[in-house]
N, C-alpha and C positions, 0 to 999 in steps of 0.2 A: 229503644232499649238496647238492641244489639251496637250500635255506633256508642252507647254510652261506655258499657262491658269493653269493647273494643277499644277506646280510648283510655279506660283506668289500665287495662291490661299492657299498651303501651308506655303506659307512666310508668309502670313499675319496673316493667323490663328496661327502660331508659335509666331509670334511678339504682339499675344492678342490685335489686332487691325481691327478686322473684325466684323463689324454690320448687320445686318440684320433689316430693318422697320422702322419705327418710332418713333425720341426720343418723349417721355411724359411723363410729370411728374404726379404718381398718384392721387396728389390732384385734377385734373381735375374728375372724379368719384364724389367729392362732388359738383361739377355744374351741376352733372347729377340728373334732377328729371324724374321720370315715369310719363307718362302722358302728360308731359310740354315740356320738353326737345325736339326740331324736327332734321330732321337729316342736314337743314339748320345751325342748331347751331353748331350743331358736326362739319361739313368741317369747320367753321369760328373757333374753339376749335383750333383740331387738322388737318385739312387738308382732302385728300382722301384715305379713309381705305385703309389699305393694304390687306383686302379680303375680298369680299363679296359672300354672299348664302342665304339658303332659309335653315328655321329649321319649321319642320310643317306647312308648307305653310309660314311662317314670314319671310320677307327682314332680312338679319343678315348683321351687320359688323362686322369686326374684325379690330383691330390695334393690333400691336404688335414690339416690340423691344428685339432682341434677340444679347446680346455682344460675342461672342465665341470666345476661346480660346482652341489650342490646351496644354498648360501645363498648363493651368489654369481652374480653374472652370467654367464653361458658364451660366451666367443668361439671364432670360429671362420671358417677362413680356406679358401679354394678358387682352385686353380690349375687352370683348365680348358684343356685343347690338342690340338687338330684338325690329323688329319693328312692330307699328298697322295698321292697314289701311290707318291711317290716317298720318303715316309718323312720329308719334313720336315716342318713347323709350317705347316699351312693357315692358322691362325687362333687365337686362345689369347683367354680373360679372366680376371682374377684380381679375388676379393672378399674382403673382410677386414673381421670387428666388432672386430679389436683396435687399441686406442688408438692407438699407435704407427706403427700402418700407413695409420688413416684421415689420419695426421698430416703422413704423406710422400705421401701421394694427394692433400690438400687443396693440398699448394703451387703 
């Protein structure tokens, strides 16, 4: 069973059709203010993180969308966001190797 798992999982990544996380689009980053922004607004945004932690004692989330490819290039994006006590956006960064995003970040 594992050698079968293990072979579909190579198909797909051969066929540059294997995701990982959560599509979103980076414009969402500009809805995010510090201070304001709660982490009720984010699920209603984008849904539930795809991983949560603690940085410094702060609630963290993570989202992320990761497209991979085994003969292709693999992008891959991260919405990081640090929270107060009080359940809003401490602090957030967002990174992105896809085209399009480093395109709207370069302006």
């Amino acid at each position: 069973m594992k050698k079968l798992i293990l072979i579909l999982g190579l198909g797909f990544l051969a066929a540059g059709c294997a995701t990982i996380g959560t599509r979103f689009d980076s414009d969402v980053t500009q809805k995010i203010k510090t201070g304001v922004t709660t982490q009720a607004d984010l699920k209603a945004l984008l849904g539930e993180p795809n991983r949560v932690g603690v940085d410094d004692g702060d609630v963290t989330w993570t989202y992320l969308y990761y497209k991979l490819g085994l003969f292709r290039k693999q992008d891959e994006k991260d919405l990081y966001l640090r929270f107060d006590a009080a359940k809003t956006v401490k602090s957030f960064s967002f990174n992105s190797t896809f085209p399009e995003d480093k395109a709207k970040l370069a302006k």
